[in-house]
C-alpha angles and dihedrals in degrees: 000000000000130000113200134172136171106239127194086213132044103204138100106278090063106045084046081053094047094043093049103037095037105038113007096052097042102035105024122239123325121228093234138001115210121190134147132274099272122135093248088059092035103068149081097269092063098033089061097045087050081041101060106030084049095242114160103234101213110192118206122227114278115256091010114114095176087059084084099019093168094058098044080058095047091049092045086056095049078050097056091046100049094043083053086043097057094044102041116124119211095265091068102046087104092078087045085070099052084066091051099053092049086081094061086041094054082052098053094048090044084054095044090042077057096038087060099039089058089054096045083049097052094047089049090060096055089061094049124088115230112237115233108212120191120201100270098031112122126239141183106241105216110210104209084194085081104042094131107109099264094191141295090264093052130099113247095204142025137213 
């Protein structure tokens, strides 16, 4: 999956901004962010947000564009269509709009994905029996904080 948004500005701030109120807020916090070692992903700003949504920050090797192979691709593509974009004449704005609309149709496929994972998950709890707890019973508290795999040897609850 790739974010992207044209920014006036390239420094922290806004990346920080981007990351928080683009991914973070729609999709929940990601397990790690890898970017490369420029100064807008380097700094204070991003080290407290990972920081404090506990998202590993993973740095690529400098000069080496293989290092994060998937992104070099996606930013080559955003390359090719606004390069389209720019030169495109008025006869072609017809294929202009097929861009646009991929947006809208992301977010079609994101509402029916939900739509189906509701159903799934509705047809899930009728199989499922309730648990009845009475005060005193003991129970293993799950702490979803720590849902990364800790180990094979590691206890997955406490209590």
């Amino acid at each position: 999956m790739v974010e992207a948004r044209a920014t006036r500005r390239d420094d922290a701030a806004t990346v920080a901004a981007f990351l928080f109120e683009s991914i973070i807020t729609r999709y929940g916090c990601p397990l790690e962010l890898v970017s490369d070692r420029g100064t807008h992903f380097l700094n204070q700003i991003i080290e407290d947000l990972t920081r404090y949504f506990h998202i590993k920050h993973r740095k690529t090797t400098p000069y080496n564009p293989k290092a994060n192979g998937l992104t070099e691709k996606s930013n080559g593509l955003l390359c090719k269509i606004l390069l389209k974009r720019m030169g495109a004449e008025e006869s072609q704005l017809y294929r202009l709009q097929e861009v646009t609309l991929l947006d809208e149709r992301r977010r079609d496929a994101e509402d029916r994905t939900r739509k189906i994972q509701l159903r799934r998950k509705e047809r899930y709890d009728k199989k499922i029996k309730p648990v009845l707890l009475q005060a005193g019973d003991l129970a293993l508290l799950y702490d979803s904080r720590h849902a990364r795999f800790p180990g094979k040897l590691h206890l997955m609850g406490g209590g």
